[in-house]
DRENFI-517833 format. One line per 10 residues: number of its first residue (from 1); for each residue x, y, z of N, C-alpha, C. Coordinates in pm, whole numbers, always signed. Each point is the difference from the previous one (the first is absolute). Layout:
NUM> X/Y/Z/X/Y/Z/X/Y/Z  ... .
This chain:
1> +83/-121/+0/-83/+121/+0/+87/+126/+0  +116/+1/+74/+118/+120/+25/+45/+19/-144  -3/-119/-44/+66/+60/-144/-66/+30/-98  -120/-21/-1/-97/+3/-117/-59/+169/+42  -23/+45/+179/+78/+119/-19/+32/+69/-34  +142/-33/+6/+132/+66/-46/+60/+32/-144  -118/-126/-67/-15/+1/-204/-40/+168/-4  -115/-22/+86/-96/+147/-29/+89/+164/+4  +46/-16/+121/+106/+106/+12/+113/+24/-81  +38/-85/+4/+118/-22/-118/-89/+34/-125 .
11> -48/-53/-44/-80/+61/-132/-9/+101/-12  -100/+60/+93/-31/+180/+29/+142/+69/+5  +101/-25/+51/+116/+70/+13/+65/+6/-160  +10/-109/-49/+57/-4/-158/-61/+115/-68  -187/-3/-15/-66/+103/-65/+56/+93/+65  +7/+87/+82/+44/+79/+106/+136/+79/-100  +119/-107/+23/+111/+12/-65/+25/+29/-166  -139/-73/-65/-9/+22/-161/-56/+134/-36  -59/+47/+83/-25/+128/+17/+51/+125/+3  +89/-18/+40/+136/+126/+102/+94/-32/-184 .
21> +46/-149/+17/+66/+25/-95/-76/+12/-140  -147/-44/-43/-21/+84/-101/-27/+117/-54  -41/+97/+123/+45/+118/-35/+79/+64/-49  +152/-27/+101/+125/+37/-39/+22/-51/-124  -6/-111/-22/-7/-31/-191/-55/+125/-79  -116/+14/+33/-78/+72/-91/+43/+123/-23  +58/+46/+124/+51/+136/+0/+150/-7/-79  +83/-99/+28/+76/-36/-69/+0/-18/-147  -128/-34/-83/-23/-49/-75/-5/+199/-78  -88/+51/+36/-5/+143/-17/+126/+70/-63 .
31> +103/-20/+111/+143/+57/-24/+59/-57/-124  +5/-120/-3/+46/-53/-112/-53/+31/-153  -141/+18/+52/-58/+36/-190/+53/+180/+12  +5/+62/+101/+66/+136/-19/+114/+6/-104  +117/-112/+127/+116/+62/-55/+33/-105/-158  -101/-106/-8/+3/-64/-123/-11/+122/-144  -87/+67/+48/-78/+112/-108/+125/+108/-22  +51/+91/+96/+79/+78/+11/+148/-28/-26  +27/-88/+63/+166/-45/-18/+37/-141/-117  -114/-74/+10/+14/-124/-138/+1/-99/+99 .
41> -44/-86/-67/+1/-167/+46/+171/-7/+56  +72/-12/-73/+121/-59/+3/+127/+91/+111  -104/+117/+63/+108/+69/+36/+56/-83/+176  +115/+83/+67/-21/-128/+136/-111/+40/+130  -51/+105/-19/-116/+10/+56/-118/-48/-25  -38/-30/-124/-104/-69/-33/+4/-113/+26  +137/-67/-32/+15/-161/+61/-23/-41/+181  +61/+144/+36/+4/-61/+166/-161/-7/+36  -64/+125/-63/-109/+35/+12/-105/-147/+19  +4/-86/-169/-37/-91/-19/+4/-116/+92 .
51> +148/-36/+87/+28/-69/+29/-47/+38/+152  -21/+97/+61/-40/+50/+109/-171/-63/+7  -58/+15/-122/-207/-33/-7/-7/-124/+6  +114/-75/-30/+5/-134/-65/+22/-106/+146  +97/+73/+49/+16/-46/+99/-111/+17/+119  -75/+124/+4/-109/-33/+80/-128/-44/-37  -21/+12/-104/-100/-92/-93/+111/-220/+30  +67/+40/-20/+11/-187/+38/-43/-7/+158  +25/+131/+105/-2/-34/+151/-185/-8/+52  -53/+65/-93/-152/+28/-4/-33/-145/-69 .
61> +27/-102/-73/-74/-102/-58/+41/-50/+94  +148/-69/+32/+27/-59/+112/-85/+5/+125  -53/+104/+82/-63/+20/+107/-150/-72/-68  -36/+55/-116/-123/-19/-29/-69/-149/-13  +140/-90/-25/+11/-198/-23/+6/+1/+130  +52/+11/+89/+9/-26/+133/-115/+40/+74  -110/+93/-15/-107/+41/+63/-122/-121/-65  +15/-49/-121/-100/-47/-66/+38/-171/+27  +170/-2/+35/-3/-138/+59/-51/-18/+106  +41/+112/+100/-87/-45/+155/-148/-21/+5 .
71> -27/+96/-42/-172/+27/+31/-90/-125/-105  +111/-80/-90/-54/-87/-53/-13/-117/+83  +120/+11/+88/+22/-120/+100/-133/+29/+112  -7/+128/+46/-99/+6/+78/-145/-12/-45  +1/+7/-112/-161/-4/-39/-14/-165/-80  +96/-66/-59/-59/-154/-15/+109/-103/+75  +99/+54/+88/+58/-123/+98/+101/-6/-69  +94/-48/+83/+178/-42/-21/+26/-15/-145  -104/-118/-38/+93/-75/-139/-65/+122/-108  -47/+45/-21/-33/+143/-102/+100/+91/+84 .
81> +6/-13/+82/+163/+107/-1/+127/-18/-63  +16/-123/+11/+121/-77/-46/+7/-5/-134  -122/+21/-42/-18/+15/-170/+20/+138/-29  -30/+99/+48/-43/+132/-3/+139/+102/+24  +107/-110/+90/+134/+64/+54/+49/-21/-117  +13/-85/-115/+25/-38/-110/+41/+108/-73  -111/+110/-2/+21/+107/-96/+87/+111/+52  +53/-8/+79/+169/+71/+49/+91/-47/-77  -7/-72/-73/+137/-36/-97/-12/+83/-127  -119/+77/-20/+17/+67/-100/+56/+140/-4 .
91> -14/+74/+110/+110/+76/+46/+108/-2/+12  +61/-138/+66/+150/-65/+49/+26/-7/-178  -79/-52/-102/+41/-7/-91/+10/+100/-107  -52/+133/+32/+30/+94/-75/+166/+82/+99  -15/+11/+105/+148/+16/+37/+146/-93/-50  -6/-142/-22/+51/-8/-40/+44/+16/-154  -115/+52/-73/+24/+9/-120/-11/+95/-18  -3/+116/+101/+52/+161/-19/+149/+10/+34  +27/-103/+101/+90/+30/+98/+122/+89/-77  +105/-32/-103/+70/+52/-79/-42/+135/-47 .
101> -104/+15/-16/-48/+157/-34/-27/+59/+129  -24/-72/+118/+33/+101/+140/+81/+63/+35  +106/-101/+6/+159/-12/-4/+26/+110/-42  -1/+12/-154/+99/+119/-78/-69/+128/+7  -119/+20/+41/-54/+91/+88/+35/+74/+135  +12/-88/-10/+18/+11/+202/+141/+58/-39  +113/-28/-71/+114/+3/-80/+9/+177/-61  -86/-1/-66/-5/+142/-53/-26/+108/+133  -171/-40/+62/+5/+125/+99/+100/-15/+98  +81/-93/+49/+85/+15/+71/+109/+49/-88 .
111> +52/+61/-131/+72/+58/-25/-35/+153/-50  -172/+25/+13/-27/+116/+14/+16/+70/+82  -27/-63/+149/-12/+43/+119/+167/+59/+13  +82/-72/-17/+110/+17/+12/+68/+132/-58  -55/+66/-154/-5/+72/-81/-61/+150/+96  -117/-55/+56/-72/+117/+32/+91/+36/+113  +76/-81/+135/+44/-10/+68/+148/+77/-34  +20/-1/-75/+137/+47/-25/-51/+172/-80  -84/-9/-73/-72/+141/-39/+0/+80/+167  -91/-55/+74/+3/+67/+121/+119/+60/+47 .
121> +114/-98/-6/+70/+33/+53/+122/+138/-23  -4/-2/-197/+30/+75/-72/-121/+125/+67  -77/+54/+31/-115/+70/+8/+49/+70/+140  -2/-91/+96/+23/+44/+114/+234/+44/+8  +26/-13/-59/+137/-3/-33/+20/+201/-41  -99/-23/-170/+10/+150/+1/-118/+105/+76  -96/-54/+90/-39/+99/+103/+110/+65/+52  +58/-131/+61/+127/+83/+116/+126/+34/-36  +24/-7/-154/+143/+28/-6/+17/+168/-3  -122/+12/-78/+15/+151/+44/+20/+125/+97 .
131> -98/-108/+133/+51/+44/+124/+168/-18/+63  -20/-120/+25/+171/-70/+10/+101/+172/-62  -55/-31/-154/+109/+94/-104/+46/+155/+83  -100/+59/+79/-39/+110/+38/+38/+31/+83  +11/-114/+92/+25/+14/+139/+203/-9/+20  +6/-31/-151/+217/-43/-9/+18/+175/-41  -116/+72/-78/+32/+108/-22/-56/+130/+87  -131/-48/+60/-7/+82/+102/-76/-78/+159  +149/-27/+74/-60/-110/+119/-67/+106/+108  -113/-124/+27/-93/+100/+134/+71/+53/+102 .
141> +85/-76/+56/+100/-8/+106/+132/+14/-33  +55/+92/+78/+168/-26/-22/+42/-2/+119  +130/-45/+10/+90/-42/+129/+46/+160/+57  -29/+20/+160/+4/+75/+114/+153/+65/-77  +60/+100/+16/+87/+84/-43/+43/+127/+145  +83/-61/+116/+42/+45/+108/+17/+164/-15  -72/+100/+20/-19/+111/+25/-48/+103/-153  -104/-104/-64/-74/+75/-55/-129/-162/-6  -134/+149/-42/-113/-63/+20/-49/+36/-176  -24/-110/-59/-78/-38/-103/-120/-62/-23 .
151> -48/+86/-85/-173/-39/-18/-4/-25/-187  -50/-95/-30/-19/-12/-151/-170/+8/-43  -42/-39/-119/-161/-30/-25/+22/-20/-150  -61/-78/-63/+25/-59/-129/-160/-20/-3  -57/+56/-156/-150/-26/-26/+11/-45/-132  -47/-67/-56/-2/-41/-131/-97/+20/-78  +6/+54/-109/-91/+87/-154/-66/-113/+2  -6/+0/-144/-121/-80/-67/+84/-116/-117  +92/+56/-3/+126/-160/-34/+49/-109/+69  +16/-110/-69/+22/-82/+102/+158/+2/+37 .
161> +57/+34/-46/+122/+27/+27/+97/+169/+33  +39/-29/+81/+40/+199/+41/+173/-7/-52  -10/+173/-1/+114/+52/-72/+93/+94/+160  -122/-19/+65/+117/+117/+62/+43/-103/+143  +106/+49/+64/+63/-73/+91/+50/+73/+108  +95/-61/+89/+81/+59/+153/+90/-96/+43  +80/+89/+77/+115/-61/+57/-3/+93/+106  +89/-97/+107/+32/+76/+129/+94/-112/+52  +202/+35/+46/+45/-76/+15/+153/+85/+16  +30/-86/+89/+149/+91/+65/+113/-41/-122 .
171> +73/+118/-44/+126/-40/-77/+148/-17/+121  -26/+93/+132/+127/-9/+94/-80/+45/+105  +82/-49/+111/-113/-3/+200/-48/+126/-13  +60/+131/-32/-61/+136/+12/-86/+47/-128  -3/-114/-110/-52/+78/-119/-118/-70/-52  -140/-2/-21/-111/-12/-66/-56/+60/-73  -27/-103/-107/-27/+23/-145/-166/-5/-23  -56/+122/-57/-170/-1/+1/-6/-23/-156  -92/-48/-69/+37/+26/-126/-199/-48/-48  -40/+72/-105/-113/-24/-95/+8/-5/-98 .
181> -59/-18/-92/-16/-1/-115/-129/-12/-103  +11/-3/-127/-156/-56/-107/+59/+41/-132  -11/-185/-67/-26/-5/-129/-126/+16/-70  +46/+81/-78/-106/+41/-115/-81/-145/-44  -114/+16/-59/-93/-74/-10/-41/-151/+81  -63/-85/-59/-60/-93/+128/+20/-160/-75  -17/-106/+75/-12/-109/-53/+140/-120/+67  +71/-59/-68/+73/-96/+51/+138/+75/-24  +41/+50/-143/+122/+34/-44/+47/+148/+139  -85/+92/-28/+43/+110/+128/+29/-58/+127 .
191> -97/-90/+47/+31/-70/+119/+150/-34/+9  +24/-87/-78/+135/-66/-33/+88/+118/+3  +9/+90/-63/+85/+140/-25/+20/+28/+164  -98/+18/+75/-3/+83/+141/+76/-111/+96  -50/-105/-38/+117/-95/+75/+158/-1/+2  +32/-57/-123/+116/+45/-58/+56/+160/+61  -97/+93/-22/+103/+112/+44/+16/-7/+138  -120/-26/+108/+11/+1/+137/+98/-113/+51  +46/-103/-50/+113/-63/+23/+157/+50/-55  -3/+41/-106/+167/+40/-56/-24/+163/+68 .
201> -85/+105/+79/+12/+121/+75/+23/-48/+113  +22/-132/+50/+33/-47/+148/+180/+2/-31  +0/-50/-101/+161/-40/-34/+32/+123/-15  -12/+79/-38/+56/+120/-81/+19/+69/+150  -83/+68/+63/-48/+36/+140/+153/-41/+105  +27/-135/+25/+141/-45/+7/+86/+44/-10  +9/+11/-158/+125/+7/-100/+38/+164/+57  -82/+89/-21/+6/+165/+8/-70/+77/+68  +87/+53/+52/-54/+76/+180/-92/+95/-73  +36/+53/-141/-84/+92/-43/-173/-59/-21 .
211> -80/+46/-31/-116/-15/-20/-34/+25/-173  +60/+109/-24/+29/+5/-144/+46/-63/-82  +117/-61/+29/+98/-91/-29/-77/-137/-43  -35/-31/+81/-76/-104/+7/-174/-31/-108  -37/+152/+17/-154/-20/-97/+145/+22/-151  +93/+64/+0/+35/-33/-178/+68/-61/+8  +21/-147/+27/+7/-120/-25/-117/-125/+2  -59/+70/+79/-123/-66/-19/-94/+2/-134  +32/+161/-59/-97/+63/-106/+87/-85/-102  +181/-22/+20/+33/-77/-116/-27/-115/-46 .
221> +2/-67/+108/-19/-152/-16/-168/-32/-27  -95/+76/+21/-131/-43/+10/+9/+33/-176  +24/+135/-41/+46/+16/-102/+9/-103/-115  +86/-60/+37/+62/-119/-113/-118/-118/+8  -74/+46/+73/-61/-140/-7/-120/-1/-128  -5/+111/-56/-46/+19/-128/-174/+35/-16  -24/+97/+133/-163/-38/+33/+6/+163/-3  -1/+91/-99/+24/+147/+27/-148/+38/+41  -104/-69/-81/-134/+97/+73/-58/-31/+128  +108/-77/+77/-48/+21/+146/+85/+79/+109 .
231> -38/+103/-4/+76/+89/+36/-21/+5/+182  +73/+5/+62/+33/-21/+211/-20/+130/-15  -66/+25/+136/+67/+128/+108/+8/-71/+111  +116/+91/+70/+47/-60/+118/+18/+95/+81  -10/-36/+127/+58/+142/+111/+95/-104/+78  +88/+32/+49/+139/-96/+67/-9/+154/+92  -1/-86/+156/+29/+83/+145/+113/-70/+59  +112/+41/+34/+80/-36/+102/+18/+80/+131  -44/-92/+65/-3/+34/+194/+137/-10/+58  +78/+118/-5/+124/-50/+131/-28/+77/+84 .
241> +7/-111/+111/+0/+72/+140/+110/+26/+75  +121/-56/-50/+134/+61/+22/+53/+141/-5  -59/+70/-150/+21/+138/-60/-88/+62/+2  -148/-84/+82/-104/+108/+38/-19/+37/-168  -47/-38/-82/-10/+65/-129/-87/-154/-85  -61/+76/-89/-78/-81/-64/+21/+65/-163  +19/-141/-112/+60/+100/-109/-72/-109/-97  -44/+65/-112/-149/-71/-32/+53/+63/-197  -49/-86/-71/-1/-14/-143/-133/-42/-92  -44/+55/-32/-117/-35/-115/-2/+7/-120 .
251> -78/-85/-77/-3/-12/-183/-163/+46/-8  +26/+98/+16/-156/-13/-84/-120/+27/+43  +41/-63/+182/-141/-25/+52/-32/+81/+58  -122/-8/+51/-98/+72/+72/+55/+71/+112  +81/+130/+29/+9/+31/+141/-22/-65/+140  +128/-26/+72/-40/-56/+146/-32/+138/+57  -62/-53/+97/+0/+155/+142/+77/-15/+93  +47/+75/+17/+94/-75/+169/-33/+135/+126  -70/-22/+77/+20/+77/+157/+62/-7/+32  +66/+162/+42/+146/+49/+68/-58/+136/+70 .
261> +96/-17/+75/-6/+146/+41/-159/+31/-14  -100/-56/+98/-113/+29/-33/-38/+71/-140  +16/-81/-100/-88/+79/-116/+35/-134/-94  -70/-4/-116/+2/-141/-114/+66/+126/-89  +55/-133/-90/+95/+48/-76/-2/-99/-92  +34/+25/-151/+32/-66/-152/+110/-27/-13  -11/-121/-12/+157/-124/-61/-53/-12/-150  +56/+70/-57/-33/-44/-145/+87/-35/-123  -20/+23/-109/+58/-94/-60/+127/+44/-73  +104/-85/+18/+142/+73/-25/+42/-43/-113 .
271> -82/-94/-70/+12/-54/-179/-105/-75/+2  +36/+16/-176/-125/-69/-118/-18/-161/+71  -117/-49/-32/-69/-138/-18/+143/-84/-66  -65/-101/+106/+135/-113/-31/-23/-74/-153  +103/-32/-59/-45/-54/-170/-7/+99/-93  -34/+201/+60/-21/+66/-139/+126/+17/-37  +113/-23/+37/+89/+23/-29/+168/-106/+46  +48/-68/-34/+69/-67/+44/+138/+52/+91  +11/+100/-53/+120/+59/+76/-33/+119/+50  -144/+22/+65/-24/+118/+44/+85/+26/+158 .
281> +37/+112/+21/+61/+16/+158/-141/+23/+70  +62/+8/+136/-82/-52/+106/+48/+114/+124  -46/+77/+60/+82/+63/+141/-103/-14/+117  +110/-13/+104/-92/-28/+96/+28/+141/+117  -79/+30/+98/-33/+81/+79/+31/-47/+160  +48/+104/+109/+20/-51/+146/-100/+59/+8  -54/+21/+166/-84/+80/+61/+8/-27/+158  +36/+43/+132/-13/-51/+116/-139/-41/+72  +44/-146/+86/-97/-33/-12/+32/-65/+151  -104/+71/+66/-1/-31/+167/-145/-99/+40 .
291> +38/-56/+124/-51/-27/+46/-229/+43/-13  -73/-102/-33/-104/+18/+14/-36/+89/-159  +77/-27/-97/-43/+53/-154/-33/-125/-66  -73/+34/-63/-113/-107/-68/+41/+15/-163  -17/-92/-107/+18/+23/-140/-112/-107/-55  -97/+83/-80/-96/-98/-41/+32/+23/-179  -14/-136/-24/+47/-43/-165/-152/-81/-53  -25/+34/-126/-86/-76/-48/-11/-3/-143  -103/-98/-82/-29/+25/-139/-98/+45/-29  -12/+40/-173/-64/+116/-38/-161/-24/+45 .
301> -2/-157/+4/-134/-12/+74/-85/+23/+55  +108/+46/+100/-92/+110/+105/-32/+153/-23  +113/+95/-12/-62/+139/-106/-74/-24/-101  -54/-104/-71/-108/+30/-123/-69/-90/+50  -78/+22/+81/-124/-9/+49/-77/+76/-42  -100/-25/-51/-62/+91/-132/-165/+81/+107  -43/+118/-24/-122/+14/+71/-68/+140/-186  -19/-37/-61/-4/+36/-127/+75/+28/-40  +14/+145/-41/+146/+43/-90/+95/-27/+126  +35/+15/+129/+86/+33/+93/+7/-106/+36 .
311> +168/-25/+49/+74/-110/+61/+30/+37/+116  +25/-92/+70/+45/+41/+156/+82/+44/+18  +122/-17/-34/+136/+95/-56/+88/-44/+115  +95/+88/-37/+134/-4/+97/-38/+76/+121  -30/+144/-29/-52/+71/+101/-77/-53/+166  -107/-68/-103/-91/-67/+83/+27/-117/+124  +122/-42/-83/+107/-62/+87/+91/+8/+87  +26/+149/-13/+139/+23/+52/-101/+81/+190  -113/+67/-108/-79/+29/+123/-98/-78/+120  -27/-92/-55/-9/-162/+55/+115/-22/+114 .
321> +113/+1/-36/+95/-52/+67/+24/+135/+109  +13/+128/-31/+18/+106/+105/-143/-39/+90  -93/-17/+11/-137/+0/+52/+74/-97/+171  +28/-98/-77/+22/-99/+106/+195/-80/+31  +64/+63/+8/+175/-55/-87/+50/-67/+127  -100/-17/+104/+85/-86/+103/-110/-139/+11  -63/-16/-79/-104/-126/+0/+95/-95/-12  -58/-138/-11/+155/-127/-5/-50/-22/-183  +190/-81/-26/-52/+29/-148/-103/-78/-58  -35/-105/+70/-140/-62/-77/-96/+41/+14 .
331> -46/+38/+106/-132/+131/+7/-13/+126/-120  +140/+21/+8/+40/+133/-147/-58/-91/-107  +86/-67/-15/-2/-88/-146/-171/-29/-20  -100/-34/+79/-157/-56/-52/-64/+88/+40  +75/+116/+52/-102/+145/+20/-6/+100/-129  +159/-30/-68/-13/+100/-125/-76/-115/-73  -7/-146/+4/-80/-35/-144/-165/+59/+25  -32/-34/+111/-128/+38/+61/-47/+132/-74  +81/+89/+54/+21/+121/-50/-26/+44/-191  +50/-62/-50/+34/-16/-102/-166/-99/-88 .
341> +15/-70/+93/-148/-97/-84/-124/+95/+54  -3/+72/+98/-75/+108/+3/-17/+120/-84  +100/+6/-46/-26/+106/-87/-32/-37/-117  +38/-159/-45/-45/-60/-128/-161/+7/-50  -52/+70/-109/-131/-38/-49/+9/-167/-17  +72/-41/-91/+2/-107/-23/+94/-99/+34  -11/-157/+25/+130/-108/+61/+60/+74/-98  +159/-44/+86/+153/+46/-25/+31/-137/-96  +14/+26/-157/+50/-173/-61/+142/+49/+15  +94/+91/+28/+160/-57/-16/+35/-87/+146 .
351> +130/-42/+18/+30/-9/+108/+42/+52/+76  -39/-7/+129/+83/+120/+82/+142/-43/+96  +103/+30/+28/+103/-35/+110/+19/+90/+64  +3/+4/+117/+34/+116/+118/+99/-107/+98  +104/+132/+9/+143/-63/+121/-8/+139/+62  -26/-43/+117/+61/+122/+100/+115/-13/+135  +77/+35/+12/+142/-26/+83/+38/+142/+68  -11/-51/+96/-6/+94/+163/+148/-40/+64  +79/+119/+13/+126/-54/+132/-55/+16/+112  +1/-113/+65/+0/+27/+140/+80/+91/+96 .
């Protein structure tokens, strides 16, 4: 009696199960005449597709022989079951005579999956290289620098790749080197350019106490590398706190400010853009520089901040920085962008870099 039962349940559960999975067939079945229509019979989506309906269309008959064996057993007794279990071999026998076309199925989407898997990975690779790229040319963080205080801020346009860069890094125990920069236009090749120069201006920086010295050798060698319409500006600061003096060189770029002697003041530019000229000279400038003077450096990013015809300018900057010149420099640094995106009508697409460097 327990088992005759247990035919019943078992039966009901099979229908139960032919159910669930004939849906999913059906819905399955859907996808397949889609991507049959759109992509072709023969493409490997249409095959997995196929082989996906096929396979739950065999799991839906299967359930469906097994519901019609039990409930056969329960409704005329054992030996009509035993006849009725019979018709499970016709399933067992279409698997094995699919089986080879499962196989090389199962064969393909497991070498799609693999495909897509490695796409991903390519995908998620160039999300972040751009960041990664950005952060070698302008890092969030730099290493503590014993009696001066540095603040940076790096925002990025609407390219995926940036042109402008920073450095901050001792050439001798009393002497630190501030340095910015921005290559002309956007994409992978400028990137590459700003690298290249922010590594051979570390060497150079070394090589020559001058500051000058150093951007025209830099302007030579970037020079040769045969890329004339990407033209650098650079501002190069050297901090000695030995000679109390700070003596600073620029190509091009955008005016630093430096607070002294209570009042801001223009570091500007002592030669042409690096590349317009291969053997252009270069001079660099002292200025004394005590205790609690601040020098903020940035790219053009930030002065053309656009609010219609009018840009935020240099001005706007230099008076920014008198407002508040004993703030710490990272407070400076996301108060002028603040500043600056306030005055913007519209988002800022260049990039912006701000370095600001305080003696303690």
């Amino acid at each position: 009696m327990i088992e005759h039962t247990l035919l019943a349940v078992v039966g009901i559960a099979c229908l139960a199960g032919a159910a669930v999975w004939g849906r999913s067939a059906r819905r399955l079945q859907r996808i397949w005449q889609r991507i049959h229509a759109n992509a072709g019979p023969h493409s490997d989506a249409a095959v997995l597709a196929l082989s996906a309906y096929r396979k739950e269309l065999h799991t839906t008959v299967l359930y469906v022989v097994l519901a019609i064996a039990a409930l056969t057993g329960f409704a005329a007794g054992p030996s009509a079951f035993e006849v009725a279990f019979i018709l499970v071999l016709a399933p067992v026998a279409v698997s094995l005579l699919y089986g080879r076309r499962f196989l090389r199925e199962a064969r393909l989407a497991e070498g799609r999956s693999q495909l897509e898997q490695r796409a991903q990975e390519v995908l998620v690779q160039e999300h972040l290289a751009p960041k990664r790229w950005a952060l070698r040319l302008a890092p969030e963080e730099l290493p503590e620098f014993a009696g001066f205080e540095v603040g940076t801020l790096y925002q990025a346009g609407t390219g995926l790749m940036a042109g402008d860069f920073y450095d901050v890094f001792r050439t001798a125990p009393t002497r630190l080197a501030a340095a910015i920069g921005d290559v002309a236009g956007h994409g992978i090749e400028p990137s590459i350019t700003a690298f290249q120069a922010k590594y051979l201006l570390r060497v150079f920086l070394r090589q020559y106490r001058d500051p000058a010295q150093a951007l025209e050798e830099l302007n030579r060698q970037i020079s040769a590398l045969g890329r004339p319409e990407e033209f650098i500006s650079l501002c190069v600061v050297i901090f000695d706190t030995e000679a109390g003096t700070l003596r600073y060189a620029s190509a091009g770029h955008p005016p630093a400010w430096l607070w002294h002697d209570r009042e801001v003041r223009p570091l500007r530019a002592t030669g042409p853009l690096l590349t317009l000229d291969p053997e252009a000279g270069f001079t660099s400038r002292e200025v004394p520089l005590d205790p609690g003077d601040v020098v903020v450096l940035y790219t053009d990013g930030l002065a053309e901040a656009r609010n219609g015809e009018q840009i935020f300018g240099e001005e706007r900057i230099a008076s920014h920085i008198r407002k508040d010149p004993g703030a710490e420099p990272d407070v400076l640094c996301k108060s002028l962008l603040e500043a600056a995106t306030d005055f913007a009508t519209s988002p800022v697409s260049d990039d912006i870099a701000i370095l600001a460097v305080r003696r303690a």
